[in-house]
C-alpha positions in Angstrom: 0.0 0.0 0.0 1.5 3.1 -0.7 2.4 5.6 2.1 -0.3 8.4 1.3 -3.1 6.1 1.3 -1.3 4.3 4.9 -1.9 7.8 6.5 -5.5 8.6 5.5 -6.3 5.3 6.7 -4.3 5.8 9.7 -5.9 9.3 10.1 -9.5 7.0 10.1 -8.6 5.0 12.0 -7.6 7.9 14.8 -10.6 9.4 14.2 -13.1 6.8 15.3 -14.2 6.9 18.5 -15.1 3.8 20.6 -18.6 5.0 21.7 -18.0 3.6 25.8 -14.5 4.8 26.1 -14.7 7.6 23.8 -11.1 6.5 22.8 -9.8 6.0 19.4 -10.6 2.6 17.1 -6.5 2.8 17.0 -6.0 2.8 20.6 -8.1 0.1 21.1 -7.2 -2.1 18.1 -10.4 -2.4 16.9 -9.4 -2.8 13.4 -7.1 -5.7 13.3 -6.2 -5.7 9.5 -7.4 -3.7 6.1 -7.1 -4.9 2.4 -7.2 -2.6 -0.3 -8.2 -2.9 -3.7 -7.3 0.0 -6.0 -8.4 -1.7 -8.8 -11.9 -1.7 -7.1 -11.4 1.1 -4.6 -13.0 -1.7 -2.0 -11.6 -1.8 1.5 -12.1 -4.8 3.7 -12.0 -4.1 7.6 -11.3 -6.8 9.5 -12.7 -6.0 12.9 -11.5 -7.1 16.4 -14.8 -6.5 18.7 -15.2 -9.6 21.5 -18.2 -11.1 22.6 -19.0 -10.4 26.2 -17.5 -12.8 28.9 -20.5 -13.6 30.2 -24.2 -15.0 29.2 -26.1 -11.4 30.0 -28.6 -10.7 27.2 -27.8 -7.1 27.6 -24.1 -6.8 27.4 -24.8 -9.0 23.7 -26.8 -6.2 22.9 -24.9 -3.6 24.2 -21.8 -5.3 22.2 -23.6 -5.7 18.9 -24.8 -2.1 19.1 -21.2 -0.9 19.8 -20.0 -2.9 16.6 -22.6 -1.8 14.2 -22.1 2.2 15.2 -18.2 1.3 14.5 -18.8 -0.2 11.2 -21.3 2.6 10.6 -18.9 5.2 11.4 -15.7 3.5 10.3 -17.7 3.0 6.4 -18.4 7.2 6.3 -14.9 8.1 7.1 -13.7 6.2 4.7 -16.5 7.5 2.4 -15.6 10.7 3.0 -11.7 10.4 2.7 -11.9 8.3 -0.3 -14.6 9.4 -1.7 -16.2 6.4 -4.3 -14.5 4.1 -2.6 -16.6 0.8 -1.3 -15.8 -0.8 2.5 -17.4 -4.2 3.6 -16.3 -5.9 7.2 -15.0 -9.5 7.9 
């Protein structure tokens, strides 16, 4: 990957905040690896979010709503930064 497109995404990836900590997706290692496509201008997030420790119907949902704001969030900054550009999560 070349190094312009390395700091935009590390930019991102700075950017996002957790919404519970209100730290950044970086600091937490949320994002555990990217592919890019130029041909395609597709990016493929590989996320890092784990399932709660415990059997509490809440913290699932609590955990699934944290991961879907991330992906939600995570999908318009790099929308906006690459603008065109398509981004699915593994």
């Amino acid at each position: 990957m070349d190094p312009k497109t390395q700091r935009k995404i590390d930019a991102i990836l700075a950017r996002v905040m957790e919404p519970e900590t209100l730290r950044s997706v970086s600091d937490l290692n949320l994002v555990k690896r990217i592919r890019y496509s130029s041909g395609s201008n597709l990016f493929e997030l590989f996320m890092d979010v784990a399932t709660p420790r415990s059997s509490c119907f809440v913290c699932g949902v609590v955990t699934a709503t944290i991961q879907r704001t991330l992906e939600r969030e995570l999908k318009e900054a790099f929308e906006q930064d690459f603008p065109g550009c398509r981004v699915i999560f593994s």
